[in-house]
C-alpha positions as CSV (number, residue, x, y, z in Angstrom):
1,X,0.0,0.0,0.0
2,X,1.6,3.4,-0.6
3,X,2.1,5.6,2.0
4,X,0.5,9.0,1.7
5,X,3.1,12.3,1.5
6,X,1.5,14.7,3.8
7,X,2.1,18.3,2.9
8,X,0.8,21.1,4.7
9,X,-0.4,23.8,2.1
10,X,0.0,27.7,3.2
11,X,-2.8,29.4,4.0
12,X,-4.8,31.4,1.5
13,X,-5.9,34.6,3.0
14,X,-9.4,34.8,2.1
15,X,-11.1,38.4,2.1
16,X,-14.0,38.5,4.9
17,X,-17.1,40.9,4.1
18,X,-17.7,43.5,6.2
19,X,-21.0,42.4,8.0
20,X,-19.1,39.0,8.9
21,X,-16.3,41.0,10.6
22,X,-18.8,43.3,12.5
23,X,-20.3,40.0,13.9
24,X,-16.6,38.9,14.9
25,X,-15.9,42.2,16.4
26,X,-19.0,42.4,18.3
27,X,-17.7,39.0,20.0
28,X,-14.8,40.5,21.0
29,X,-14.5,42.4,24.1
30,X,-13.8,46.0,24.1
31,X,-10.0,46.1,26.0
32,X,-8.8,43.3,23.0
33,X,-10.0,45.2,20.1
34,X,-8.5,48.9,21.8
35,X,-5.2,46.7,21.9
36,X,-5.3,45.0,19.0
37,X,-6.1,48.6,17.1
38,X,-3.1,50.2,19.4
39,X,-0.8,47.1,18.7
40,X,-1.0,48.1,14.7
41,X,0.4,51.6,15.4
42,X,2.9,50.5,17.3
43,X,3.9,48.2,15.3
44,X,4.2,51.0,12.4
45,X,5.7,53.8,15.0
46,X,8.6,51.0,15.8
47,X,9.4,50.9,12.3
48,X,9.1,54.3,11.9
49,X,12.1,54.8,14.5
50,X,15.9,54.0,13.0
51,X,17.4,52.4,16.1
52,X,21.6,53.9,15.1
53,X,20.3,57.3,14.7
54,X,20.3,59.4,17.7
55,X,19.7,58.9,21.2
56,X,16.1,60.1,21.6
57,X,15.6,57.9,18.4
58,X,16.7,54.8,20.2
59,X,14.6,56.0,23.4
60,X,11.6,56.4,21.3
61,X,12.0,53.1,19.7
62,X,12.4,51.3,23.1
63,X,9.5,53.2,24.6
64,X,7.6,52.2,21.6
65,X,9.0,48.5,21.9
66,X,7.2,48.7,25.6
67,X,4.0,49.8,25.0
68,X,4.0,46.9,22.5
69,X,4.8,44.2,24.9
70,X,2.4,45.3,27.4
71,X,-0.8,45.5,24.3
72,X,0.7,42.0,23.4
73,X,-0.1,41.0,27.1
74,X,-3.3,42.2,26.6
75,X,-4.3,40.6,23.4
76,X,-2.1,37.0,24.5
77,X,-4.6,36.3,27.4
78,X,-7.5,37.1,24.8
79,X,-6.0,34.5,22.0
80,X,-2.2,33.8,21.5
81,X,-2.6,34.7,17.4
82,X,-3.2,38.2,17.9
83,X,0.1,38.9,19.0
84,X,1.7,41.7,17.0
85,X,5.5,41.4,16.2
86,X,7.8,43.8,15.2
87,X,9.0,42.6,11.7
């Protein structure tokens, strides 16, 4: 009997219309969606900052960096996915 190659295919992102996300968001409590919305800028403020440029760059970046870990607290205890990362 042959023996079955099991590949795991990526994932196709798959666009979700808008009525279906309101129902998801409306299941999602208040504190997580703040984060997850706050998480996103930080994410693009962190990248913003060049971290060799100047001290108050670096200071910026790292207080940036900060506020991210503590919205990825938030959103861990919610679900583990919606953890933002930095790259």
């Amino acid at each position: 009997m042959p023996r079955l190659n099991q590949t795991h295919h990526q994932l196709v992102p798959v666009p979700i219309p808008d009525r279906v996300a309101q129902l998801i968001g409306t299941t999602i409590p208040l504190p997580v969606l703040q984060a997850e919305m706050d998480a996103t800028f930080e994410v693009a403020d962190i990248c913003r900052y060049r971290p060799l440029a100047s001290d108050e760059d670096r200071a910026d970046r790292e207080a940036a960096l900060a506020r991210l870990a503590r919205l990825n607290k938030t959103l861990a205890k919610h679900h583990p996915k919606l953890v933002r990362g930095t790259a």
